[in-house]
C-alpha positions in Angstrom: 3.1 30.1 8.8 0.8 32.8 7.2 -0.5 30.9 3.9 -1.5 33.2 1.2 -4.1 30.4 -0.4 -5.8 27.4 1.4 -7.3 24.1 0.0 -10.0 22.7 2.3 -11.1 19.8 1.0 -14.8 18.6 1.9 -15.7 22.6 2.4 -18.7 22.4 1.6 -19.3 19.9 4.4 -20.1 20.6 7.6 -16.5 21.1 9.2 -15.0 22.1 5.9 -17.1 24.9 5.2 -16.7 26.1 9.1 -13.2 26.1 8.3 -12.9 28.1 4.8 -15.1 30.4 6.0 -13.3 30.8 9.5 -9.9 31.5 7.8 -11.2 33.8 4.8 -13.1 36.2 7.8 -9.8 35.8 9.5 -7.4 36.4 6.8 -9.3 38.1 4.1 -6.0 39.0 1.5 -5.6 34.8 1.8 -7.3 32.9 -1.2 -9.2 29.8 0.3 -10.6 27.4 -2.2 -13.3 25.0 -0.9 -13.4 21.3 -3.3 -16.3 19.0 -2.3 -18.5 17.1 -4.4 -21.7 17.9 -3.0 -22.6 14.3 -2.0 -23.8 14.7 1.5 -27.2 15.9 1.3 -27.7 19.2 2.6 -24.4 20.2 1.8 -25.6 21.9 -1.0 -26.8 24.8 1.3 -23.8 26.0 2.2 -22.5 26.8 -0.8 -24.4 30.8 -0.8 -22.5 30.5 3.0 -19.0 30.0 0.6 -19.9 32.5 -1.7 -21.2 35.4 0.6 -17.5 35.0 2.9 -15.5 35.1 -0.5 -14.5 31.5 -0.5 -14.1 30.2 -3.7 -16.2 26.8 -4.4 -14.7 24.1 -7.1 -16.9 21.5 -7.6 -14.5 18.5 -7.7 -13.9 14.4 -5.6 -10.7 13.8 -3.8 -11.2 10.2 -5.2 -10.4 11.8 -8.7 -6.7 12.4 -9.6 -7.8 14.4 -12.7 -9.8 16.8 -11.0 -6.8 17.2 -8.3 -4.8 18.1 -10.8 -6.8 20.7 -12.6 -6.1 22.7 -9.0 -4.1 25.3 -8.7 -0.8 25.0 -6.3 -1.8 26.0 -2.7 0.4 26.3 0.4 -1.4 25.0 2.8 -4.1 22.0 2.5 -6.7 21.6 5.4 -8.2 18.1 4.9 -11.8 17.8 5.9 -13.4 14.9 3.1 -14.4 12.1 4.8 -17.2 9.2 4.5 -17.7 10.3 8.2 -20.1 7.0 9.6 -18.5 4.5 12.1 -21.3 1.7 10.9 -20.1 2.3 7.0 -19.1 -1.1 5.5 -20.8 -2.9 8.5 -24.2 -3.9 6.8 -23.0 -2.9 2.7 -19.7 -2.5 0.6 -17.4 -0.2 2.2 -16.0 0.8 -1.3 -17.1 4.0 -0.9 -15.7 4.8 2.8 -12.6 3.2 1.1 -12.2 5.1 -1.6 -13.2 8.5 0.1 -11.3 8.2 2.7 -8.3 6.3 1.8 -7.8 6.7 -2.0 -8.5 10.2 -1.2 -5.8 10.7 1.0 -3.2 9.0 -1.0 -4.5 11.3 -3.9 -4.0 14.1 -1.5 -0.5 13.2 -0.8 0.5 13.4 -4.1 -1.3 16.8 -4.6 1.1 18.2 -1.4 3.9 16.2 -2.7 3.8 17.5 -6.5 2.9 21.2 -4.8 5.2 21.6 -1.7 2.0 21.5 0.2 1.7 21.6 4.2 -0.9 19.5 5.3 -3.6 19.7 8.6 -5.3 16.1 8.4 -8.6 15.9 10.2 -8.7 12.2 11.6 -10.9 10.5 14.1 -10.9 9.5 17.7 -11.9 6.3 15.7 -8.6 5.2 15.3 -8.3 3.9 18.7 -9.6 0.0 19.1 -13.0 -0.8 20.0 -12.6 -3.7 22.0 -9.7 -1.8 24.3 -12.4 0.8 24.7 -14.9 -1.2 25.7 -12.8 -3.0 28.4 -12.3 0.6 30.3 -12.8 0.6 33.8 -15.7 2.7 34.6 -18.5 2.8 36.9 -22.2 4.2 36.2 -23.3 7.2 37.7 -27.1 8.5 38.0 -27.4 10.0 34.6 -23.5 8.9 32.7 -21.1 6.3 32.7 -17.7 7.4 34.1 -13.9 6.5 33.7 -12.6 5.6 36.5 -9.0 6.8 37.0 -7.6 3.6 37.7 -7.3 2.0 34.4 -5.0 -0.7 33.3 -4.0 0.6 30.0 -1.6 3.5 29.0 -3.0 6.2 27.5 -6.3 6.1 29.5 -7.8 7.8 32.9 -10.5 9.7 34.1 -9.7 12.3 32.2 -10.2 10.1 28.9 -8.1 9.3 26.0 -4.8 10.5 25.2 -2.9 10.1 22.1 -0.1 7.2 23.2 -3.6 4.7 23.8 -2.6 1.4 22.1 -3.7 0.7 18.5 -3.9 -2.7 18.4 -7.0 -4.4 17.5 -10.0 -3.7 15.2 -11.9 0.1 15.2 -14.4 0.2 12.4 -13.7 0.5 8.6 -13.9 4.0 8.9 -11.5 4.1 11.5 -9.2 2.0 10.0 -9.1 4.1 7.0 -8.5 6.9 8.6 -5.5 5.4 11.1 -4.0 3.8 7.3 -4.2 7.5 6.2 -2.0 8.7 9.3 0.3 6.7 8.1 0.5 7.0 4.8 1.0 10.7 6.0 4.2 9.6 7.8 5.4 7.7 5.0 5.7 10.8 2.8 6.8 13.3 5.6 9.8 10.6 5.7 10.4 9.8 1.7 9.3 13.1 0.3 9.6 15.7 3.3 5.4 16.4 3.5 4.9 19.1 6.8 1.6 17.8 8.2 0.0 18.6 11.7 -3.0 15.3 12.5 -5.9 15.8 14.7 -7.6 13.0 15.9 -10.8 14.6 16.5 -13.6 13.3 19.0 -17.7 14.5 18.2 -17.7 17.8 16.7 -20.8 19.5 16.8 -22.6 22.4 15.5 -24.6 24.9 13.3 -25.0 23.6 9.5 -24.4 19.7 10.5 -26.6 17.4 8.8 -26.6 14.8 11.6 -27.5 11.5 11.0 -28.2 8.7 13.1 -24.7 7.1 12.3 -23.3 10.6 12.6 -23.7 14.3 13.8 -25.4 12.6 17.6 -26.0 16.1 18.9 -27.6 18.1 15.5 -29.3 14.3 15.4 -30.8 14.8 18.7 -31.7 18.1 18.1 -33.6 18.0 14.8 -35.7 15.1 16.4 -36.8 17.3 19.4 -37.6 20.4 17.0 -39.3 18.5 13.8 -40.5 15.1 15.3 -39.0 11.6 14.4 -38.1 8.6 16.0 -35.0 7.8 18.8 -33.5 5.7 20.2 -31.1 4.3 23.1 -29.5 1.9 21.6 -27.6 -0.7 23.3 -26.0 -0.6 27.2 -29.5 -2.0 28.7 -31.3 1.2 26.6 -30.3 3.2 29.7 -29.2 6.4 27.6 -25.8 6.7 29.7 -23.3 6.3 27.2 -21.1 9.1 27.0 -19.2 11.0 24.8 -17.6 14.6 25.0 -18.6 17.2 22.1 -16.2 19.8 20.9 -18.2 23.1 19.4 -16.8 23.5 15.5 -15.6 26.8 16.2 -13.7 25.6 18.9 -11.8 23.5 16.2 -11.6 26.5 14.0 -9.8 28.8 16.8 -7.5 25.8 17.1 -6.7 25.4 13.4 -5.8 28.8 13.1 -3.4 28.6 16.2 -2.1 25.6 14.4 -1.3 27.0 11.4 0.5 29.8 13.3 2.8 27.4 14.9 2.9 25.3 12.0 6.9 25.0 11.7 7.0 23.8 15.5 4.0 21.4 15.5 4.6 19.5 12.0 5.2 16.0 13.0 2.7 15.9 15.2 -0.5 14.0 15.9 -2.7 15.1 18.5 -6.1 14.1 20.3 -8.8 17.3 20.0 -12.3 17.1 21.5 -14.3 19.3 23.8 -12.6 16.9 27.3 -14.0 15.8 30.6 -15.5 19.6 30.9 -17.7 18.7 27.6 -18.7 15.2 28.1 -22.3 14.7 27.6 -24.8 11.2 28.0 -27.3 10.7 25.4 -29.8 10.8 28.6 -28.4 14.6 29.7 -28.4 15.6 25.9 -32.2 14.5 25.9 -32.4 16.5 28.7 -30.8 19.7 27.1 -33.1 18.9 24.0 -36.3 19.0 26.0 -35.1 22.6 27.4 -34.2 24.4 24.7 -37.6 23.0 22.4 -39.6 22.7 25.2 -41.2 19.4 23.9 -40.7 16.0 25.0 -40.9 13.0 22.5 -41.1 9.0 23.1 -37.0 7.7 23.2 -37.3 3.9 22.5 -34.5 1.5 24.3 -33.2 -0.6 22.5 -30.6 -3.4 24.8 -28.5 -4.4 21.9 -25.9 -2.9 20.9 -24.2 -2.2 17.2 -20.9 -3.5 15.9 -19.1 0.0 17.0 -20.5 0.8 20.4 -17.9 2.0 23.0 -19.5 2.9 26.6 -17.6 5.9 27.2 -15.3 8.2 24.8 -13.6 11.0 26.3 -10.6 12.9 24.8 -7.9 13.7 26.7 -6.5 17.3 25.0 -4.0 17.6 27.8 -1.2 17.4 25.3 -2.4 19.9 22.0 -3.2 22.3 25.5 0.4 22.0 26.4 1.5 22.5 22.7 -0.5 25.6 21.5 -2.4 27.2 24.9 -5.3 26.1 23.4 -8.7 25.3 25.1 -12.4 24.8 24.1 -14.1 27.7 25.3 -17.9 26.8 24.5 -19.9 24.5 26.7 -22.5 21.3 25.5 -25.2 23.7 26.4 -23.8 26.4 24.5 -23.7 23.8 21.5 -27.2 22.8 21.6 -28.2 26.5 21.9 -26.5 27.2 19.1 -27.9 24.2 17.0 -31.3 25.0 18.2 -30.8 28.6 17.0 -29.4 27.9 13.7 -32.3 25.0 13.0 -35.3 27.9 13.4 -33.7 30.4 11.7 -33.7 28.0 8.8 -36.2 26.0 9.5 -38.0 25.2 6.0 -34.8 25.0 4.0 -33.2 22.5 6.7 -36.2 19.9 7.0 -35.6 18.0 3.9 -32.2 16.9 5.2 -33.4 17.2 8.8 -36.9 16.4 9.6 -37.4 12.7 10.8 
């Protein structure tokens, strides 16, 4: 597939923008239109980013039909909205999250359904069950928690999560929005003939991510260590040693671009994408990565009980999208806090509102 125009929806978010402005430098003749409405804060600073590549911005909410359908037809949709927080809809209403990122979808359908629209769906490692998570075998190491190979559920091993883990059981409102969108995906590649290619996608990381501290862990981290601000280990005995692996954003962006090459022999398929055992990272080796690359230290508080949506250990297991598409991350954890740290002092005042703590 060689799509002559592009919908990424959420681009002016962190991933979405990555991705508009990663095809239009790839594919410059192909017309890539960016909707998001600007709620995330700091989102509003990549919109001279847009502009400058030649990606057309259209101010516009995937939870409105009308402004869907004041879009022009395009041939390929990349889906990046998303109310991105696993604690959304613990502690308030989760009509937002449900709206975004359900509603949305369905509204999305019927944009690809009414427009003979392929579709790549951004979903979340999420999906998969908290409680089944949590019961992993795995033993603790001197800075990290590790899987241990031997683990009593499909789906699962040392070298993390795979896409055939069971679903069963509950994974967060956001997650559960997000697995209800998968299928709603499926129900309309069945009844209507949609193309669509999901990735469930582990921590992405990156320059322009407005992390917060129920999302964006690494930029998080990172903007604490350069601007000052309180953190935290937060459950697990405050012991810092849950893990999680981080894929680098343009490590997603060279995969989208393979997938969208290969989109006739990959639509149908959902797969798991995140940076793998290679890229695995504990909160106490990312402090230590933060402390190098700012040179300053500041107090981490431990906190020994844990939130609704805590897992131990997340690692993805991108054996099978490797197999698929040759695809591999190429950029390490340190070469993501590098790059964060870069980006953050080369735009240093106009970050700090969104950033500083």
């Amino acid at each position: 597939m060689k799509p002559r125009s592009v919908l990424v929806t959420g681009g002016a978010g962190f991933v979405g923008s990555s991705v508009a402005i990663d095809l239009k430098r790839r594919d410059p003749g192909c017309r890539v239109v960016a909707l998001d409405n600007l709620r995330r804060r700091g989102s509003e600073l990549n919109l001279p980013r847009l502009r400058e590549a030649g990606v057309d911005f259209i101010h516009g909410d995937v939870r409105s039909p009308e402004d869907l359908r004041s879009l022009e037809a395009a041939e390929l949709l990349v889906e990046c909205s998303a109310e991105p927080s696993v604690l959304a809809g613990f502690d308030s209403s989760p009509s937002y999250v449900l709206q975004t990122n359900l509603v949305g979808t369905l509204h999305l359908l019927e944009y690809c359904r009414a427009h003979g629209t392929g579709m790549l769906f951004l979903s979340t490692s999420r999906v998969y069950p908290i409680h089944a998570l949590s019961a992993l075998r795995f033993f603790e190491a001197a800075t990290r928690f590790e899987l241990r190979e031997d683990q009593a559920v499909v789906g699962a091993s040392a070298n993390g999560i795979a896409e055939d883990f069971p679903l069963g059981g509950a994974r967060s409102i956001y997650g559960a929005t997000k697995l209800a969108s998968e299928m709603f995906i499926e129900e309309y590649a069945y009844a209507h003939g949609l193309q669509a290619v999901i990735n469930r996608c582990g921590i992405l990381a990156g320059p322009w991510q407005m992390g917060k501290v129920d999302q964006g862990v690494v930029v998080l981290w990172a903007a604490r260590h350069f601007f000052g601000g309180p953190l935290s280990y937060v459950g697990y005995g405050g012991s810092g040693k849950q893990v999680r692996d981080v894929l680098h954003v343009h490590d997603l962006c060279d995969l989208l671009r393979l997938q969208i090459s290969l989109f006739e022999t990959l639509r149908g398929r959902t797969f798991t994408v995140g940076g793998g055992r290679d890229n695995a990272v504990s909160l106490l080796e990312l402090t230590s990565l933060c402390r190098r690359f700012s040179g300053r230290e500041i107090p981490i508080t431990a906190v020994t009980e844990r939130r609704p949506a805590d897992i131990p250990v997340f690692v993805t297991d991108h054996a099978r999208v490797t197999a698929e598409t040759g695809w591999t991350p190429k950029r390490s954890v340190e070469t993501v806090v590098s790059d964060v740290f870069v980006w953050i002092r080369a735009n240093e005042h106009a970050l700090a509102p969104a950033l500083a703590g």
